[in-house]
ROZATI-832497 format. One line per field, with one value per residue (C-alpha): residue number from 1; residue in one letter; x, y, z. Coordinates in steps of 0.05 Angstrom, whole numbers, plus 5000, padded with zeros to 4 digits. Each point is the difference from the previous one (the first is absolute). Layout:
BEGIN
nr NUM,...
rest A,...
u X,...
v Y,...
w Z,...
END
This chain:
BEGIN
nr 1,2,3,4,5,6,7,8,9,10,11,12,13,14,15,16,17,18,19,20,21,22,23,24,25,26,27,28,29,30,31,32,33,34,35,36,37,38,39,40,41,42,43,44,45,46,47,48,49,50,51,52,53,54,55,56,57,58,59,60,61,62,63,64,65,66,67,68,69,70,71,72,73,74,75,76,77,78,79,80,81,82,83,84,85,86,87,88,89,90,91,92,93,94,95,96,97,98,99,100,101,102,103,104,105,106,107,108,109,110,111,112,113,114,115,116,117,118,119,120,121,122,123,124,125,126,127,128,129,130,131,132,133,134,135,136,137,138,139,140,141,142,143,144,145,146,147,148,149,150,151,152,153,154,155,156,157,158,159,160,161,162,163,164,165,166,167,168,169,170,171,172,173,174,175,176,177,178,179,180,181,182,183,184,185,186,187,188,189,190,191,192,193,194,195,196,197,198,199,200,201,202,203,204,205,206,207,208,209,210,211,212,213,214,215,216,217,218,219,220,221,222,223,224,225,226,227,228,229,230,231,232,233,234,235,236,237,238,239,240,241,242,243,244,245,246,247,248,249,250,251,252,253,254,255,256,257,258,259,260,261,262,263,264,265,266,267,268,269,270,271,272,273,274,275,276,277,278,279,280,281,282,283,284,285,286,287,288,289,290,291,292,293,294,295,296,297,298,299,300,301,302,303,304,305,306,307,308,309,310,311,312
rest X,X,X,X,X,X,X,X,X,X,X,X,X,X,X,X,X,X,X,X,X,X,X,X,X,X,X,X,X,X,X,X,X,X,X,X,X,X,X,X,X,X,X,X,X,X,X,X,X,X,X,X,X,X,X,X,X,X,X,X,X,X,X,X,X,X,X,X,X,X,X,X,X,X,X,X,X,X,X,X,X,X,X,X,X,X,X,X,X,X,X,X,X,X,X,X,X,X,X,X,X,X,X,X,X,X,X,X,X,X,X,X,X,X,X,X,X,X,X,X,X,X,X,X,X,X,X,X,X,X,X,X,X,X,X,X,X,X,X,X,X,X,X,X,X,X,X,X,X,X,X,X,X,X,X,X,X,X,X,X,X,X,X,X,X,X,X,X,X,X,X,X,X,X,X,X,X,X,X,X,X,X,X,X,X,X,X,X,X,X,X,X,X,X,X,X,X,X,X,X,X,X,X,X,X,X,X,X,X,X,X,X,X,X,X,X,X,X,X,X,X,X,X,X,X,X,X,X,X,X,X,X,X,X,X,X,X,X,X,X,X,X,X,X,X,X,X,X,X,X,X,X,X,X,X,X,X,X,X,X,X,X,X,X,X,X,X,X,X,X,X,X,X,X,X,X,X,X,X,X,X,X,X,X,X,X,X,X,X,X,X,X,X,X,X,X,X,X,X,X,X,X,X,X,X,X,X,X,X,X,X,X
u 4639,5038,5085,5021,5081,5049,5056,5061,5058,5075,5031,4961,5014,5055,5065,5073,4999,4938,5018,5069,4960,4951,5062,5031,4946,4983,5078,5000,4936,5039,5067,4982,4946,4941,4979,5032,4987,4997,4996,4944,4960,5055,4966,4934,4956,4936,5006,5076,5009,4939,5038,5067,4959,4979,5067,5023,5017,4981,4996,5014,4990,5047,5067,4984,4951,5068,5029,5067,5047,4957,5005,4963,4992,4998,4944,5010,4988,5061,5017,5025,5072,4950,4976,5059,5033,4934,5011,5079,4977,4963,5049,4949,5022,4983,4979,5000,4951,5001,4988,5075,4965,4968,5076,5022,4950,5030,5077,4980,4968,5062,5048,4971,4990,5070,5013,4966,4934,4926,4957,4925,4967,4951,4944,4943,5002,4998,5024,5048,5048,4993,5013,5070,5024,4983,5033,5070,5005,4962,4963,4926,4944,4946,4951,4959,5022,4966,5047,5063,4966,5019,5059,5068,5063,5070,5033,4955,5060,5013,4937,4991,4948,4987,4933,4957,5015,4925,4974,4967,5040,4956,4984,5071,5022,4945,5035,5063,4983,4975,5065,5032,4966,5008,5082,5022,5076,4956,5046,4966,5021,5053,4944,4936,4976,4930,5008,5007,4941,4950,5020,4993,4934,4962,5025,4963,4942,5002,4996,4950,4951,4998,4963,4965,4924,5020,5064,5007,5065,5020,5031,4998,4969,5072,5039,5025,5020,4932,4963,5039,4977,4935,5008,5035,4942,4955,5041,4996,4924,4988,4957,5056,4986,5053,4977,5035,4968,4945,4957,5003,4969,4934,4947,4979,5075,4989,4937,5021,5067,5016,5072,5034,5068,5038,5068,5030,5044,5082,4978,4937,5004,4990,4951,4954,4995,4986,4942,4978,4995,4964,4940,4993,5000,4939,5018,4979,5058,5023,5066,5056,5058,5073,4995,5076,5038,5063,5069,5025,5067,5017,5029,5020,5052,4979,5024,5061,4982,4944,5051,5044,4949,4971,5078,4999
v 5631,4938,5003,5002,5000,4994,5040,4970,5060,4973,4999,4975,4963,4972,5037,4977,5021,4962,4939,4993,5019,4939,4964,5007,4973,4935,4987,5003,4963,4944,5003,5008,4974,5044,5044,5053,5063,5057,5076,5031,4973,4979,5045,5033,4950,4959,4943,5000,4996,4943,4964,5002,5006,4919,4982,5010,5084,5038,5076,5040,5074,5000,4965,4982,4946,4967,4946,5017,4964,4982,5016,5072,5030,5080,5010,5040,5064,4997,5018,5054,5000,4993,4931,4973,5011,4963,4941,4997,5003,4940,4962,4993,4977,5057,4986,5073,4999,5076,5022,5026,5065,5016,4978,5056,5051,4981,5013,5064,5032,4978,5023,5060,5007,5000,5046,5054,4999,5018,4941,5000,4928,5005,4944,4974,5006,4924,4973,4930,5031,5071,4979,4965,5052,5046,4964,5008,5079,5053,5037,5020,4966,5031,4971,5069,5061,5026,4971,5039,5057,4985,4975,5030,4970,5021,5025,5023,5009,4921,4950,4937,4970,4921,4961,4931,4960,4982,5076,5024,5047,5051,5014,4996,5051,5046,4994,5004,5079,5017,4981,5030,5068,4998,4978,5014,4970,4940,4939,4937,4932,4976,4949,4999,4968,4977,4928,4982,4944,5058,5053,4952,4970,5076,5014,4944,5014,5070,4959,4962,5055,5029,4939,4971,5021,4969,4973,4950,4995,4934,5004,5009,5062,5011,4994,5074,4992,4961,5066,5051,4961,5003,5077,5007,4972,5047,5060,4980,5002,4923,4966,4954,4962,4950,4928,4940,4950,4987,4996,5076,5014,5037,4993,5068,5015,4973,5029,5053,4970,4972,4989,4986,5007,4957,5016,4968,5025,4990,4943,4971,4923,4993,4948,5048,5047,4945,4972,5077,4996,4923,5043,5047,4966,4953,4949,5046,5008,5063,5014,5019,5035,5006,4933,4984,5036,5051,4979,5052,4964,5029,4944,4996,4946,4963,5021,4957,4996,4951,4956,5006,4983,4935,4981,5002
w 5088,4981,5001,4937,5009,5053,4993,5055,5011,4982,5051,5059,5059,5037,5005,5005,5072,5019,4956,5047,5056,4989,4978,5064,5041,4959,5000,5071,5009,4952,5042,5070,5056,5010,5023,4967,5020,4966,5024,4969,4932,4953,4954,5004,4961,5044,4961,4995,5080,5004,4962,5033,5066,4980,4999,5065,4982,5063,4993,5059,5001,5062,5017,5068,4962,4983,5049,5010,4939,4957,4923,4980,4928,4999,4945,4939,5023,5044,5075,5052,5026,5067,4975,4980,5067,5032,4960,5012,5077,4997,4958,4940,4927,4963,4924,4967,4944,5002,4913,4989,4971,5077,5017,4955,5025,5071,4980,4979,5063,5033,4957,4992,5074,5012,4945,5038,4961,5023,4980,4979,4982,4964,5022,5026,5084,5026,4942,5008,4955,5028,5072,4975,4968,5048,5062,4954,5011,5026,4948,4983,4973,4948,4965,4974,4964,5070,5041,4963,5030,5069,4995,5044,4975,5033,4936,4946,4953,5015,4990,4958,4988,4997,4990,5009,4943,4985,4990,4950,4944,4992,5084,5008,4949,5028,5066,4973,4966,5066,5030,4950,5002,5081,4995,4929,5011,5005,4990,4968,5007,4951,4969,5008,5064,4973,4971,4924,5010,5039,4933,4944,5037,4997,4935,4973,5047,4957,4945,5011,5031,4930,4976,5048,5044,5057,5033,5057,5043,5023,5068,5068,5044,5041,4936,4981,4931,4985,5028,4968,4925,5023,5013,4932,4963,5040,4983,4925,5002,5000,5063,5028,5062,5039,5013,5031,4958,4956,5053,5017,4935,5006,4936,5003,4987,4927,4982,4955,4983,4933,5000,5070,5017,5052,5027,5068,5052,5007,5058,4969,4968,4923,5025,5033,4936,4954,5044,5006,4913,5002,5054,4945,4949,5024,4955,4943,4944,5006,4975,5044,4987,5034,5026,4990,5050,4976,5029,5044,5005,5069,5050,5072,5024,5074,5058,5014,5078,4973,4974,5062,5046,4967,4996,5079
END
């Protein structure tokens, strides 16, 4: 059955965290000799890190990969207390390219930590961001309505709870009742810890799934926030399957799909989705719609350590 539209969700894409992120990492690549290394993927996109990777980037998963005083970015889904005292010990210059809303999700667990307060994350178990935040405080990690059930916290009249920023809404708030219903003094955080860009990006999934046969998810497989759209398309009834690029795409996908929708994860290049649209659109002219992408007017300032270093 031949495509006949391709509906694109608004928004899509990069966020303001991973555009600084990125943003850090060419600056430095433009200031200072390589190589630059950088602990963990800058973000989790494949062809993101190739890129940088050709540059002189080199991604360690470990800080003992670091020669001692040489220049290291934190990626954007920030660091332990644990890590940063690692890289003080060998004298690196640190680059934090942590997104200031993981930052926020951080200054939480350890205010609230000292405030006397029980905390649950809610999260996916070997997570980048979930192992930062959990090396702040101690608290406890769930990632299932069925993991609420076995939970033991000190004070049951005193928990908070605090969560990955990439979830998805609708697992959350399921978790979040169960909580509730197991601790009902219950204390939420005073904003919501899951990200503007990861809300706004499965609404208009939602959106999308009511017009579409089929959607395809442009991102990468350890990317959280690209899985959970896939999932949110899934829960609405529409086949939705994640794919890093164009090449992913399987024919039989498209057999009984008229009008295809495309949306990309928070980390995955505008570049990628576009050449994702040319592959199904086989050079035939089928219209496309969404193409111009909305203006989420959200900004992060560099890290000023960047510009202190390449002053040096």
């Amino acid at each position: 059955m031949p495509i006949r539209k391709i509906i694109l969700a608004n928004p899509r894409g990069f966020c303001a965290g991973v555009v600084r992120a990125i943003e850090v990492v060419e600056r430095a690549l433009d200031l200072l000799s390589t190589p630059i290394y950088v602990f963990h993927e800058i973000v989790h996109n494949q062809h993101v890190v190739k890129r940088l990777s050709g540059r002189g980037v080199v991604f360690v998963n470990h800080l003992d990969e670091v020669p001692d005083n040489s220049v290291c970015i934190f990626s954007a889904h920030g660091v332990s207390p644990a890590v940063r005292q690692l890289a003080a010990g060998k004298q690196l210059q640190v680059v934090d390219a942590t997104c200031p809303l993981v930052t926020k999700v951080h200054m939480e667990a350890i205010r609230f930590t000292r405030e006397g307060y029980s905390l649950v994350l809610i999260g996916h178990p070997g997570h980048d961001e979930v192992e930062g935040t959990m090396g702040e405080a101690p608290m406890h990690l769930v990632s299932s309505v069925e993991d609420v059930e076995n939970l033991q916290v000190s004070d049951p009249d005193k928990v908070i709870y605090l969560t990955q920023t990439t979830l998805s809404l609708d697992d959350t708030a399921q978790i979040v009742e169960a909580l509730r219903a197991r601790y009902p003094r219950l204390t939420a955080p005073p904003k919501d810890d899951i990200c503007y860009a990861t809300q706004n990006r499965q609404n208009a999934v939602k959106d999308v799934a009511r017009q579409v046969d089929l959607l395809l998810v442009v991102g990468s497989s350890n990317s959280s926030n690209s899985l959970r759209l896939t999932e949110t398309a899934q829960a609405a009834g529409v086949p939705a399957y994640l794919v890093n690029d164009e090449s992913e795409i399987r024919p039989e996908w498209l057999d009984q799909a008229e009008v295809v929708g495309v949306t990309a994860g928070a980390s995955a290049p505008e570049v990628i989705v576009m050449q994702v649209v040319d592959r199904l659109r086989s050079s035939r002219a089928v219209p496309v719609e969404g193409l111009e992408l909305e203006d989420e007017r959200v900004h992060f300032a560099i890290p000023q350590e960047l510009v202190q270093i390449a002053a040096e």
